[in-house]
N, C-alpha and C positions, 0 to 999 in steps of 0.2 A: 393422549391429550397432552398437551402441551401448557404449562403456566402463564395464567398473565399478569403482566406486572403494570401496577401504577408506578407513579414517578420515583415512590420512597423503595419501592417493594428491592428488595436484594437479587441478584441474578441466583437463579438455582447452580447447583455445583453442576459443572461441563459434560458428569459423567454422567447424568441423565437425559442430556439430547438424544435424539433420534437418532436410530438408521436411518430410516425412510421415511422424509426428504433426508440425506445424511446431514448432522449437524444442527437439525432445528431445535433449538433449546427455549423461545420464550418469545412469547412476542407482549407489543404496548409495550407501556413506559415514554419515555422522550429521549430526544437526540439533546440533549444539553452537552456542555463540553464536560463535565465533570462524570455525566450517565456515559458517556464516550469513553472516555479515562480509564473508569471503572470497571468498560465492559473487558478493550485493550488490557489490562493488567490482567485478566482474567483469562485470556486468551479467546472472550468474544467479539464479533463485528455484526454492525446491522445490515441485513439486506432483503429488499421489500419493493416491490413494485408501486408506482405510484396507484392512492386510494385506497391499498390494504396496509393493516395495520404496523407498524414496525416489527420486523420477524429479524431476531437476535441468535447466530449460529456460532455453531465451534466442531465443526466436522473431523470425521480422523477416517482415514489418515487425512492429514495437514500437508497443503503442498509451500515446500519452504525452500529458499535457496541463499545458502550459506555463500558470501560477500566473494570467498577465495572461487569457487567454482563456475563460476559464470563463464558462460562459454563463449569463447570469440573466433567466431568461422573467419573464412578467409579473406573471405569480399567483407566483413563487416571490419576485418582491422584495417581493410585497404582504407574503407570512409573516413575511420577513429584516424587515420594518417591524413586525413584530408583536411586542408585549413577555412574549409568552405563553408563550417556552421561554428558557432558559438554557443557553449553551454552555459547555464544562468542561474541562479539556485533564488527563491523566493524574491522574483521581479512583480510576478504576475497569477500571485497564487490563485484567483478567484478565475481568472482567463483561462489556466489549466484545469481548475474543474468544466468550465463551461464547454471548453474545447473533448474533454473525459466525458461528458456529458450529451455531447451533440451525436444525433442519429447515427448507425455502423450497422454492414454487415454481421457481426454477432450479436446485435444488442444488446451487449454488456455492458451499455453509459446510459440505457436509457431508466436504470434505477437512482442517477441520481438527479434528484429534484430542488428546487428551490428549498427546500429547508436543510435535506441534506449541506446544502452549497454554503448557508446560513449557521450551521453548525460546524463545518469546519474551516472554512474561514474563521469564527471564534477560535477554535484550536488554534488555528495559524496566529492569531494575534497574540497567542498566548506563549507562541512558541513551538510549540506541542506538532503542530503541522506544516508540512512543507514540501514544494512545489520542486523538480528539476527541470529543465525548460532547454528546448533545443531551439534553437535561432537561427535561420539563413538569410542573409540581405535584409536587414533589420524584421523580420518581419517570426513571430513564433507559428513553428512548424510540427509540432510533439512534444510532448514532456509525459510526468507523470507527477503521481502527488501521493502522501501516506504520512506517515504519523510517528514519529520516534519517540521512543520512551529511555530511557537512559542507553544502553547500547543495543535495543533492538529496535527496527524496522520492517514498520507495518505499512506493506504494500497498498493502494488502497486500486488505484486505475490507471491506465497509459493510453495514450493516444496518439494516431501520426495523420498528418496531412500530407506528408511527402513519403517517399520510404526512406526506411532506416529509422526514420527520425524518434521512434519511443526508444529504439535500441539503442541508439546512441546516449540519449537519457537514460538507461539503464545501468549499461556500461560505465558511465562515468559513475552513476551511483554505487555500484556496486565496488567499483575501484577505489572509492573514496573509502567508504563504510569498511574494505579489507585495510585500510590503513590508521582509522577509528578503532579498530577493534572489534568491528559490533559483529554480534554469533550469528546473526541470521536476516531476512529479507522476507517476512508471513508474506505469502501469493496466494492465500485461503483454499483457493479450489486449486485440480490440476489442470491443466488445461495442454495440449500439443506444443504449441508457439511455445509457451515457459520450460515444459521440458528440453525442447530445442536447445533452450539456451543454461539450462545448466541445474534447473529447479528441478526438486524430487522431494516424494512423498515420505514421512515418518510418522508413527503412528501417535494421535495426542497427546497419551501419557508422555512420551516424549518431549514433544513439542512442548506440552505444560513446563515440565522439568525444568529444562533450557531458559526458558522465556522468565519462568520466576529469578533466575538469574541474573539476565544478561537488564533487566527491566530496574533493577538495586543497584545497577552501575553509577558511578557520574555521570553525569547528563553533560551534553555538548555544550557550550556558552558562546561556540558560535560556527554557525551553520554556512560555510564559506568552502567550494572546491580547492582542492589546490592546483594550480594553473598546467602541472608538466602531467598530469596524468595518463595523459597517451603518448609524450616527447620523447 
């Protein structure tokens, strides 16, 4: 059995989640941005299907991909060489969830819901969250959105309308954040596509380690690409 937590109730320590679902540690509570925060420094994230209750994980192994290791195939540097799209950083933070959020062959957007969108949005006002945003012919085509905490980066979802387009958002981010400093990029689960491109598994205790770290940094004061990143 699993804990359930009202709004005050404290998250249990990580190291009682489950194997089996892996990572399920606690459900109920609220998505507030502060219950968000809390969970994030902890090395929790929510994730629940819309109707059932908020279910709060911390799986291990942790699929994570350190800023330097992202991999860039051949035809993907050919695109990043391309002048044909424009990357954007917090234009349209609410439209990259909604677009994160719209129906897909994996259904991996279809847990986020109007409140989720509601709660981090809050984050993003706060600073806390934020959007990359891939652009072609004025019009947005993929991005992705997640959560910084002083020098880490908490993946949340990506999306593409065209191809390439979450890659390209990835890649800049990741270009960026190896030039930030920041130790890691949380991708929570593992999935094929992230391995592809550079992301790999390490065991929680781990992941905790790192994270209580990299989370005590200076915080950025301002959330801006720098322009030659693929030049």
């Amino acid at each position: 059995m699993i804990p359930r937590l009202t709004d005050n109730t404290p998250f249990p320590s990580v190291d009682r989640a489950l194997s089996s679902p892996n990572g399920l540690l606690a459900a109920g509570g609220s998505l507030t941005a502060s219950r968000l925060l809390d969970a994030y420094r902890h090395g929790i994230f929510p994730w629940f299907n819309p109707g059932d209750p908020i279910l709060w994980w911390s799986p291990s192994p942790r699929m994570v991909l350190i800023p330097g290791e992202f991999k860039i195939s051949r035809s993907l540097a050919k695109v990043l060489r391309n002048a044909a799209y424009e990357v954007r950083t917090d234009t349209v933070f609410e439209q990259v969830m909604r677009g994160c959020a719209a129906p897909r062959a994996d259904r991996r957007g279809t847990w986020i819901n109007e409140d989720m969108i509601a709660a981090y949005c809050s984050l993003h006002s706060m600073g806390y969250a934020h959007s990359v945003e891939t652009w072609m012919e004025g019009s947005l085509v993929g991005g992705l959105y997640g959560v910084s905490i002083g020098r880490m980066f908490y993946g949340e979802s990506m999306f593409s309308n065209v191809s390439n387009a979450s890659k390209i958002a990835l890649a800049h981010l990741a270009r960026q954040l190896e030039r930030w400093q920041f130790g890691m990029i949380d991708c929570q689960m593992n999935t094929p596509h992230l391995a592809k491109l550079g992301a790999r598994e390490i065991p929680r205790s781990e992941f905790i380690a790192r994270l209580q770290e990299l989370i005590h940094c200076a915080p950025l004061t301002d959330w801006q690409f720098d322009p030659d990143l693929f030049t």
